[in-house]
C-alpha positions in Angstrom: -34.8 4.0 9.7 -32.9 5.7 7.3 -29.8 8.4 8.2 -31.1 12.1 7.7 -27.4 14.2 6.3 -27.5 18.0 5.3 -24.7 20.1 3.9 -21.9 21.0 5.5 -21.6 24.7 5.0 -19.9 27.3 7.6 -20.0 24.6 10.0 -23.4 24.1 10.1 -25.6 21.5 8.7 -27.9 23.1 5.7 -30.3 21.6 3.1 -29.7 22.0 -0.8 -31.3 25.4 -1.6 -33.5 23.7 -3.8 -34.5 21.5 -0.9 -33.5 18.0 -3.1 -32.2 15.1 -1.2 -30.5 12.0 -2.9 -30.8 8.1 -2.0 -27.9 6.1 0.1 -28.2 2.5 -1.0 -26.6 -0.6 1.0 -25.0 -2.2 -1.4 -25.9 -5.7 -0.2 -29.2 -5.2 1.0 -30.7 -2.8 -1.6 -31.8 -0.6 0.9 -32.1 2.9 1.4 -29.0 3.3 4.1 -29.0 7.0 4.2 -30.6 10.2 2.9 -28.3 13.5 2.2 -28.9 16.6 0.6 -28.7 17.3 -3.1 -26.1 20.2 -3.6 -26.7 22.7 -6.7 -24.2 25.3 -8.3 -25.9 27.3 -5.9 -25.0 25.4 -3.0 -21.3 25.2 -4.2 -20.8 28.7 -4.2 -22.3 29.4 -0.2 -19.7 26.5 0.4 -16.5 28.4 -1.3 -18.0 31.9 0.3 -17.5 30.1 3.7 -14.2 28.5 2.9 -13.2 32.0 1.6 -14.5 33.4 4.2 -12.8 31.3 7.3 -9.2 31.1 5.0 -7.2 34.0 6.6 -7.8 33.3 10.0 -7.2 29.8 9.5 -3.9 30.4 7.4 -2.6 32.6 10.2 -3.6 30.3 13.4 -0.2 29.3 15.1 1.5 25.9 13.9 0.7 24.4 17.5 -2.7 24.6 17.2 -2.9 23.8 14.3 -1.2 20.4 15.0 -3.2 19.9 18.2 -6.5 19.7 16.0 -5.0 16.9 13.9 -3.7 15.1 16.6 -6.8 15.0 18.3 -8.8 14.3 15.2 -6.5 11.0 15.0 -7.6 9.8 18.5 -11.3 10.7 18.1 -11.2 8.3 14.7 -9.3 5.8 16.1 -12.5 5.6 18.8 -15.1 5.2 15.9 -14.2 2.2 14.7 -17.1 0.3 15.1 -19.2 3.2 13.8 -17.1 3.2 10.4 -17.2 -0.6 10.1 -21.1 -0.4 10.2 -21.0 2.6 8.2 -18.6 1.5 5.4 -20.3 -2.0 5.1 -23.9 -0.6 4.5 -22.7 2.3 2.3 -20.4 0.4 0.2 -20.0 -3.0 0.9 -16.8 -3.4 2.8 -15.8 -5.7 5.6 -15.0 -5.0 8.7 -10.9 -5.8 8.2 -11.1 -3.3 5.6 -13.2 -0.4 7.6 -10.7 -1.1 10.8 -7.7 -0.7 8.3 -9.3 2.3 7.0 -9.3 3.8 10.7 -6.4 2.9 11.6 -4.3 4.4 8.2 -6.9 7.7 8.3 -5.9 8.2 12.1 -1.9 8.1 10.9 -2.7 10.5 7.8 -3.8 12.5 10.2 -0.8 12.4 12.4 1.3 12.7 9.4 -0.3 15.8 8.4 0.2 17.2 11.7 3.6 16.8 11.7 4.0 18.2 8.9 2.2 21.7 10.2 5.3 22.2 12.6 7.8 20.8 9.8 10.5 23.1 8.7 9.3 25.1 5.2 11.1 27.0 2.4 15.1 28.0 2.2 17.0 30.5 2.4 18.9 31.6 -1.2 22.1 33.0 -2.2 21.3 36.5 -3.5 23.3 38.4 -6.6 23.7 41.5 -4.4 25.5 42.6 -1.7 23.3 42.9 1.7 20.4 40.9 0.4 18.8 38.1 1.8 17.1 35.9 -0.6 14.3 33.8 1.0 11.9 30.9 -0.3 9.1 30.8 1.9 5.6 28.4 1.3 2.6 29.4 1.4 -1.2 28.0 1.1 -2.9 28.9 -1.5 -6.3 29.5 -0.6 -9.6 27.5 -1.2 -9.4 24.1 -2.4 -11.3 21.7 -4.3 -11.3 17.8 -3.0 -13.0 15.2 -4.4 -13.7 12.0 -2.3 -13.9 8.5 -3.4 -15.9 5.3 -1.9 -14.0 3.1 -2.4 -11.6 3.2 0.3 -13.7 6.1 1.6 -12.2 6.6 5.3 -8.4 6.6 4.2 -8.9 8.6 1.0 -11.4 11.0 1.9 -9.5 12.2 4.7 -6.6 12.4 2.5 -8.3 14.9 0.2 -8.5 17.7 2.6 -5.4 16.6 5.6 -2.3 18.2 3.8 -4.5 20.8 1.8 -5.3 21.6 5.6 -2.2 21.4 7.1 -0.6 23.7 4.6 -3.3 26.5 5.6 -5.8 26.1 3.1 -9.4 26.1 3.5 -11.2 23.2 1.5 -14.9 22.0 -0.2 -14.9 18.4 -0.4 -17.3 17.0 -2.9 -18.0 13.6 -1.3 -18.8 10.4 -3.7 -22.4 9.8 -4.5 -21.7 6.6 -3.2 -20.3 6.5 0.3 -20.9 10.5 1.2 -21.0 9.9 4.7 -17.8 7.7 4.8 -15.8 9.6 3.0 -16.7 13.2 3.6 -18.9 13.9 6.0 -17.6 11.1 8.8 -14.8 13.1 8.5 -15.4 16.6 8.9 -17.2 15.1 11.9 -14.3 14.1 13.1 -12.1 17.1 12.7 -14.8 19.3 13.8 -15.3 18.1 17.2 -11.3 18.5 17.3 -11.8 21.8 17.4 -11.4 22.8 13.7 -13.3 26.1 13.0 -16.2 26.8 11.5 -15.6 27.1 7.8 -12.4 25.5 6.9 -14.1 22.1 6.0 -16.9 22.4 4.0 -18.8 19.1 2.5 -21.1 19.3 -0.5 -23.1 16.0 -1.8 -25.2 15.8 -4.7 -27.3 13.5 -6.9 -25.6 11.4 -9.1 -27.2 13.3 -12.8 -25.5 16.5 -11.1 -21.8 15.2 -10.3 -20.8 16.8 -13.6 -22.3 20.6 -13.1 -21.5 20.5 -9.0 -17.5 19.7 -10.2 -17.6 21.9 -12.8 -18.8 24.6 -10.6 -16.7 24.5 -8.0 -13.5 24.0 -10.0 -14.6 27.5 -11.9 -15.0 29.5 -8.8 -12.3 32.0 -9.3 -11.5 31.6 -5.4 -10.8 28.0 -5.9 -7.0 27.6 -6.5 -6.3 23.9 -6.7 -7.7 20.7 -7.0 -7.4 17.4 -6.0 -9.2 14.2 -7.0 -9.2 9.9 -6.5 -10.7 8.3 -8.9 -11.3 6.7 -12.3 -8.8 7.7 -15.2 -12.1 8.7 -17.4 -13.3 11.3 -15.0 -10.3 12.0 -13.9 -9.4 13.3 -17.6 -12.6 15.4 -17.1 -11.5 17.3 -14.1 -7.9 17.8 -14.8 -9.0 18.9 -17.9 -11.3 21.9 -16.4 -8.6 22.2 -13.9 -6.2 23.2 -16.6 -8.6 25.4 -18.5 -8.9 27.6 -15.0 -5.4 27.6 -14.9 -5.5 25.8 -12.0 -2.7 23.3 -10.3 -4.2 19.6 -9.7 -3.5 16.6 -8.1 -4.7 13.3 -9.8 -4.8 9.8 -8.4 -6.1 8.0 -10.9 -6.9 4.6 -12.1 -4.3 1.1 -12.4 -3.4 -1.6 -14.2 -1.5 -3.2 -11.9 0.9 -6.5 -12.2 2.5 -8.1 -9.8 5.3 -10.1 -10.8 6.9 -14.0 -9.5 10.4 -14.3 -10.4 11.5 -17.3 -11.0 13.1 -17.4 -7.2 10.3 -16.2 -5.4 8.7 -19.0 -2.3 5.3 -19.8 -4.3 3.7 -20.2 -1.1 4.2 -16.7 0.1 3.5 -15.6 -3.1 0.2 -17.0 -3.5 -0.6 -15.8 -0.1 0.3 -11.9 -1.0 -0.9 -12.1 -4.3 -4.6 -13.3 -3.1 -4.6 -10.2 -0.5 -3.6 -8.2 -3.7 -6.1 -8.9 -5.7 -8.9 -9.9 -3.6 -9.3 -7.0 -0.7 -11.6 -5.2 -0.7 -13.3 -7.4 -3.0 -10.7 -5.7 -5.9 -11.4 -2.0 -5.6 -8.6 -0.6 -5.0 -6.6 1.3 -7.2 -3.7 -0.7 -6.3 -5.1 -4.2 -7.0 -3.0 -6.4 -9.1 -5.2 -7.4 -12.1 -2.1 -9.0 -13.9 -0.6 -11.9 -12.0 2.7 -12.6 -14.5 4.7 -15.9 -12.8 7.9 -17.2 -14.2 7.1 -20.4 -17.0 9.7 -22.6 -13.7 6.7 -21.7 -11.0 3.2 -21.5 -13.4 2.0 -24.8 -12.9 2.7 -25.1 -8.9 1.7 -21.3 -8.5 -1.7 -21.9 -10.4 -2.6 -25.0 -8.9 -2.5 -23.1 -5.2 -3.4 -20.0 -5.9 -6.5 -20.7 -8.0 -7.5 -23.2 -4.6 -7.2 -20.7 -2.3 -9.4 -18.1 -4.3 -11.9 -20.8 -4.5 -12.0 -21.1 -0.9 -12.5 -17.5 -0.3 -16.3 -16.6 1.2 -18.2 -14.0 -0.4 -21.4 -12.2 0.5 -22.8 -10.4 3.7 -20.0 -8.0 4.7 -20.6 -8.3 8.1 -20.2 -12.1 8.3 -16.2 -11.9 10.1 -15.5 -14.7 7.7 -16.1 -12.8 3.9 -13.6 -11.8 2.3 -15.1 -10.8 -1.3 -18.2 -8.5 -0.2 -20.5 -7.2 -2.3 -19.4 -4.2 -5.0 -19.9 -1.0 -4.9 -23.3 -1.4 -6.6 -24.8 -4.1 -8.5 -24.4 -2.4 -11.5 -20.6 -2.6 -11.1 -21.0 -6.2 -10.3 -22.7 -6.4 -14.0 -19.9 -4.8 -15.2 -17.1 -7.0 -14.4 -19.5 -10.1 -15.2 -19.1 -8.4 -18.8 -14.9 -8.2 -18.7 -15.1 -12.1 -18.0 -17.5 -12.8 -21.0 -16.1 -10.6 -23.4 -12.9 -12.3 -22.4 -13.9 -16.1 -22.8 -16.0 -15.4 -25.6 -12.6 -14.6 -27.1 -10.6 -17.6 -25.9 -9.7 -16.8 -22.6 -10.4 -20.0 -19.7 -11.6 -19.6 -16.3 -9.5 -21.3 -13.4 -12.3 -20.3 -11.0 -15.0 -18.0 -10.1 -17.2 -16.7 -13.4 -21.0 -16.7 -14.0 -23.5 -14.4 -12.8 -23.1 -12.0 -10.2 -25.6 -12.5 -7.1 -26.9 -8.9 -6.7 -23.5 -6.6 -6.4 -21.9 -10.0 -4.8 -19.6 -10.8 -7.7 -17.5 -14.0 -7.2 -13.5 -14.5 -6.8 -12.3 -15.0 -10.2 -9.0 -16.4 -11.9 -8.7 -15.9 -15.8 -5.6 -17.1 -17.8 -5.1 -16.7 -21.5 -6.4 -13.8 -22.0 -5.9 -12.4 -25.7 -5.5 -8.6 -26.5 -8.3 -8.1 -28.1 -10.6 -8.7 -24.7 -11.4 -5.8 -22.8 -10.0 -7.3 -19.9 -6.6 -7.0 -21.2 -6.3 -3.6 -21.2 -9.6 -2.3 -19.3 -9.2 -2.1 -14.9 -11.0 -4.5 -14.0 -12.1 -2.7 -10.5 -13.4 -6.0 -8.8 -12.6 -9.2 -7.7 -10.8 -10.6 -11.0 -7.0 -11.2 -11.9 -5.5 -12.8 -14.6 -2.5 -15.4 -14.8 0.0 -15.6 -17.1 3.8 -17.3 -17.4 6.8 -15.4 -18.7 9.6 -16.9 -19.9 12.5 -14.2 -18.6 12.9 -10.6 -16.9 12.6 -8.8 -20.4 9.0 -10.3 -21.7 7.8 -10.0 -17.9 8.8 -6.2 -17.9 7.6 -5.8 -21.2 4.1 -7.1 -20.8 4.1 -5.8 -17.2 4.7 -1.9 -18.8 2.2 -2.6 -21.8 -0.7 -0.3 -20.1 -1.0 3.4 -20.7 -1.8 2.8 -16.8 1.5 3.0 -14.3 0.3 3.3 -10.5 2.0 0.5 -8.7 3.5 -2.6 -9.2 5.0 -6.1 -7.1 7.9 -7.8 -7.7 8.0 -11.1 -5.7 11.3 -12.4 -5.4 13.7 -13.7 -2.3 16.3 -12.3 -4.5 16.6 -8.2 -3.5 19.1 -7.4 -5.8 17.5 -9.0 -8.9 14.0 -7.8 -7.9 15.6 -3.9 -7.3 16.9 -4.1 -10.6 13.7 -5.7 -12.4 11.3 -3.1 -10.6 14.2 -0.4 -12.0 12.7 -1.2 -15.4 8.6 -0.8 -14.2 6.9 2.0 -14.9 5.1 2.7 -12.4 5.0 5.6 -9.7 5.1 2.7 -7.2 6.3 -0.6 -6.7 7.2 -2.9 -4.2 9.9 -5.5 -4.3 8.8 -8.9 -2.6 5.3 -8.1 -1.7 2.2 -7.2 -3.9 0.8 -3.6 -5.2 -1.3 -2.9 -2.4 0.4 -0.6 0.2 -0.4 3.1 1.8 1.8 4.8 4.4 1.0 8.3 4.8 4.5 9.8 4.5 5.5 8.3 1.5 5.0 10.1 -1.7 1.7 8.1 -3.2 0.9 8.7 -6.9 1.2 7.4 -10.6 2.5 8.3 -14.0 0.7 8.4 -17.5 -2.8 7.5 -17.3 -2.5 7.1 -13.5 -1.8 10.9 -12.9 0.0 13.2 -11.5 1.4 14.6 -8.4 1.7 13.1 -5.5 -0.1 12.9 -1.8 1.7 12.1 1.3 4.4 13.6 3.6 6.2 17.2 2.7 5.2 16.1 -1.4 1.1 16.7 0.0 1.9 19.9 1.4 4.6 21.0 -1.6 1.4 20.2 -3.5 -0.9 22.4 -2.0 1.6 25.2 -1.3 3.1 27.9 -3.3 6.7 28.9 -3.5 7.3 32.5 -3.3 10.4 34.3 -3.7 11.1 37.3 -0.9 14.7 39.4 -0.6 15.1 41.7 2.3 17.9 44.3 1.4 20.1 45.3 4.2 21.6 48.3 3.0 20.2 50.6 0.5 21.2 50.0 -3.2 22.4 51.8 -5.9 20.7 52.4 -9.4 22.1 53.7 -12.8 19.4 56.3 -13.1 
């Protein structure tokens, strides 16, 4: 029997106004998973009233317990894990490794962003005159607009609203059409039976022909001041775009292009190891994922041989089987559409080490491409699933060089045993990441996490999430009257 989820409006579960609902489907199954309300513009403006509405009392609740909601909110996570496993495998695909990591990361966001409630804010400045105290202070801004992926829905949709939270703000989530209960509604669960008030977590969903008119709407609302959103580069130009026209600040995590690099000193074995994990979780959709595997001409042929054995040996299919590694994609669609990278990229010379052919419904299998030329799609085009590509270089330069030819620059690895030459390689990477002798994939919550060109801008994570969704404001208090000319 199929889940039954509302809006979440002023803390209280509401259908759309227009009484539409939209389908949930299980990626694997084809199923109907879940049913949740279709959201109009009408419906995005009752969910900034409440957020309005609930954003002065929230912004002046004491630090304390503030924090004590978050910290709770981690615990009470932490305790759904086997509800999130079932729930992120029938809404979009992922295994059970992956929904426990989800947890476990989303719990420590939320710990993050409670410290960072209590953490010391603004400065205090030298002032021109005499008896005046110059002060910096931070403040929230107001409502803001979160958009939540479903890809990595539990870890990513809770870091769309923790630091805009933590800084004071209220906040509308618009969850993904494709995981909304993972990665929105899951949890402002969560946070509400932590005790956060009615109001200062609203969820919208929607159908998937109305994504565009729901985001537009809610990023016009003049009570909206910021925005945040995970995603692909495409849309991602969309919404910073109306963002901008509003006048309003955004943060954008976008899409990759990511390499991971094997100097010529790294231990192969360890490298095929973290390179597999890199490319391969979560079946390849992750904006981290290295789609470029670049190894030094010394290590291609002994690097090859193993890597492309062990993706061979990797079990896709039914997400819940403890043994799969490669589950199904987001939606078979998606599937289809990474079937088309590898064509397009064989049909102009590239060869396939392993993996290749048809999907099996949005089960797409583990895949190892090498000479790929330029002209392929794949070359230049995320791939967003469970493909790489290997290629040799013969030195740092034509590694760095092909390594920064993307208008992508999210993350990067650089697998060496050698520190200093891998610091001063991954100097040269331009990237908003990287990660010297490991892969691209990596998360804690109080780093700063974000790209540069195509990949975005700003940054989530630690005091950079709350500077983000914060305004500086300049304040003097004058201890002795002044003097003026007239």
């Amino acid at each position: 029997m199929a889940i039954t989820r509302e809006l979440l409006i002023g803390g209280k579960d509401v259908p759309a106004a227009s009484g539409r609902t939209a389908e949930d489907v299980d990626p694997y199954t084809g199923e109907v998973y879940a049913t949740v309300a279709a959201a109009g513009p009408e419906d995005v403006t009752r969910a900034v009233d409440a957020a309005d509405a609930a954003f002065e009392q929230w912004a002046a609740l004491a630090p304390f317990a503030r924090r004590t909601i978050f910290l709770d909110a981690a615990g009470l996570l932490e305790a759904r894990g086997d509800e999130v496993a079932e729930l992120m495998a029938r809404e979009a695909g992922g295994t059970r490794p992956w929904a426990l990591f989800n947890v476990a990361l989303a719990a420590n966001i939320l710990r993050e962003a409670a410290a960072a409630i209590t953490a010391p804010r603004g400065e205090v400045l030298s002032a021109q005159e005499e008896g005046v105290l110059g002060l910096a202070v931070r403040e929230p801004l107001g409502v803001v607009a979160a958009f939540a992926p479903w890809n990595a829905p539990v870890i990513l949709g809770t870091r769309a609203v923790a630091a805009p939270l933590a800084a004071g703000n209220t906040v509308v989530v618009k969850a993904s059409e494709d995981a909304p209960i993972a990665c929105a509604l899951l949890i402002a669960d969560v946070l509400g039976e932590a005790g956060l008030p009615d109001g200062v977590l609203n969820v919208i969903t929607n159908d998937r022909e109305d994504a565009a008119e729901i985001a537009e709407a809610l990023i016009a609302d003049p009570r909206v001041r910021a925005v945040n959103f995970t995603g692909s580069t495409g849309v991602g130009r969309v919404i910073g775009t109306h963002a901008a026209s509003h006048l309003k600040p955004a943060v954008l995590e976008l899409g990759g292009k990511n390499a991971v690099l094997v100097l010529d000193d790294a231990d192969v074995d360890y490298a095929v190891d973290a390179v597999t994990f890199g490319v391969f979780m979560n079946s390849g959709q992750i904006c981290m994922s290295g789609d470029r595997i670049l190894v030094h001409e010394s290590l291609g042929e002994e690097f090859t041989r193993k890597f492309t054995a062990k993706v061979a040996s990797l079990r896709a299919g039914d997400p819940g089987h403890p043994h799969t590694v490669v589950g199904p994609l987001v939606t078979a669609s998606a599937a289809r559409r990474v079937t088309a990278l590898v064509e397009d990229a064989v049909a102009k010379g590239a060869t396939v080490l392993t993996g290749g052919g048809e999907p099996d419904g949005a089960v797409h299998p583990a895949t190892v491409l090498t000479g790929v030329p330029k002209d392929a799609e794949l070359y230049y085009a995320e791939a967003f699933g469970p493909v790489c590509v290997v290629e040799t270089f013969a030195d740092d330069d034509s590694a760095v060089a092909v390594a920064n030819d993307t208008d992508n620059g999210l993350t990067c690895g650089v697998i060496t045993e050698n520190a200093t030459h891998g610091l001063a390689v991954a100097r040269r990477i331009r990237t908003g990441i990287v990660h010297i002798n490991d892969q691209s994939v990596a998360d804690e919550p109080h780093a700063p996490f974000g790209g540069v060109k195509a990949s975005g801008y700003g940054r989530f994570g630690g005091r950079w999430g709350v500077e983000a969704f914060s305004s500086t404001r300049w304040m003097t208090i004058a201890t002795q009257q002044a003097h003026y000319p007239f």
